[in-house]
N, C-alpha and C positions, 0 to 999 in steps of 0.2 A: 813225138807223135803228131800226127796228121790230124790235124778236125772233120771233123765229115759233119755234113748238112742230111738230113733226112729229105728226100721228094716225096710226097705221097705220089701212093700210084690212082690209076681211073678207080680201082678196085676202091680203094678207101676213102675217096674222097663224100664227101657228105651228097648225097641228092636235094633236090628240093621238093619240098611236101608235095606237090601236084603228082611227083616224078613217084614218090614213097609210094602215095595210094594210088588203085589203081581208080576210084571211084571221086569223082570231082565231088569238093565242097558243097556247089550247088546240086547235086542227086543226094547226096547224104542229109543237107536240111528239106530236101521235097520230100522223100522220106519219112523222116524224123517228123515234119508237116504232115505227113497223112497217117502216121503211126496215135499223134496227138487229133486230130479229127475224128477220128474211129473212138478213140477214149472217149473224147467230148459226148460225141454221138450215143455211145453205150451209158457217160452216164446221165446224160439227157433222157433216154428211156427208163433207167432206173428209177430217173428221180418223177418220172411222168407215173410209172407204174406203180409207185409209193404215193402219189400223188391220189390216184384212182383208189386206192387200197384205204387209204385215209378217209378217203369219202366214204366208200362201203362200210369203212367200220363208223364212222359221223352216223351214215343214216341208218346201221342197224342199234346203234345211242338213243338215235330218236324215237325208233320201233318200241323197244324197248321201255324210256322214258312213258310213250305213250300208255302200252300194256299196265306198268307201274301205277298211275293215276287211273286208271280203269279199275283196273284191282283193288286200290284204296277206297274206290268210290262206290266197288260193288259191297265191298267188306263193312264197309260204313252201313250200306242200306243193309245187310245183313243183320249187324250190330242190334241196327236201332228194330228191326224187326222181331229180332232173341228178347228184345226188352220187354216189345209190347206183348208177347206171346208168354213170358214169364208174367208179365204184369195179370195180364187176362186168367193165367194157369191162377195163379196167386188167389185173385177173385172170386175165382171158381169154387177153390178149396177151402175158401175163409167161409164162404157159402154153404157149400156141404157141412162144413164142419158145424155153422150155425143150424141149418135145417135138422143134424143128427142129435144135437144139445137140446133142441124144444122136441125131439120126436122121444128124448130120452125121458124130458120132465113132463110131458102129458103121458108116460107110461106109468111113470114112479104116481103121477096127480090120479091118474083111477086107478091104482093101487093094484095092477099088477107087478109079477115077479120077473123082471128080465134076467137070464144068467149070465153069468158077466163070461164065461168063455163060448164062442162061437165056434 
């Protein structure tokens, strides 16, 4: 038997990568380059517009904080206001209460008959 050598034909020989694609190395990374730019750029706004967003909520914190001490502050002046207002009611009634105990024993002292239900 006879040896035979194989020849590749044009058909099977191997190309080279330039030859494969049709689109050069350098447009595929300009590309690839402006595909990551546009990311960058997108989240460069994201992160500006979280940025903004942070702030509005910081200073609706502060709003807030503020209201909170106000409220506390009026609450207090209320507080102490119910006290004096109790205190004075208190006064009042300890008062009547005495005025009605001597209008009672100058009744009983000249010796009238009060009926105890009214």
């Amino acid at each position: 038997m006879a040896s035979t050598i194989a020849v590749p034909s044009t058909q099977t020989k191997p190309r080279h990568r330039r030859e494969a694609s049709a689109v050069p190395e350098s447009e595929v990374l300009r590309r690839r380059n402006e595909e990551l730019e546009k990311e960058l750029k997108k989240s460069i706004e994201r992160e500006e517009k979280m940025r903004e967003e942070l702030n509005k909520t910081w200073e609706r914190l502060r709003v807030a904080e503020e209201a909170e001490e106000r409220l506390c502050s009026q609450l207090g002046e209320l507080e102490a206001e119910a006290v004096d207002q109790a205190r004075a009611y208190r006064t009042r009634v300890l008062h009547l209460m005495d005025q009605l105990s001597l209008a009672q024993k100058l009744l009983q002292s000249s010796s009238l008959a009060v009926p105890n239900s009214l």
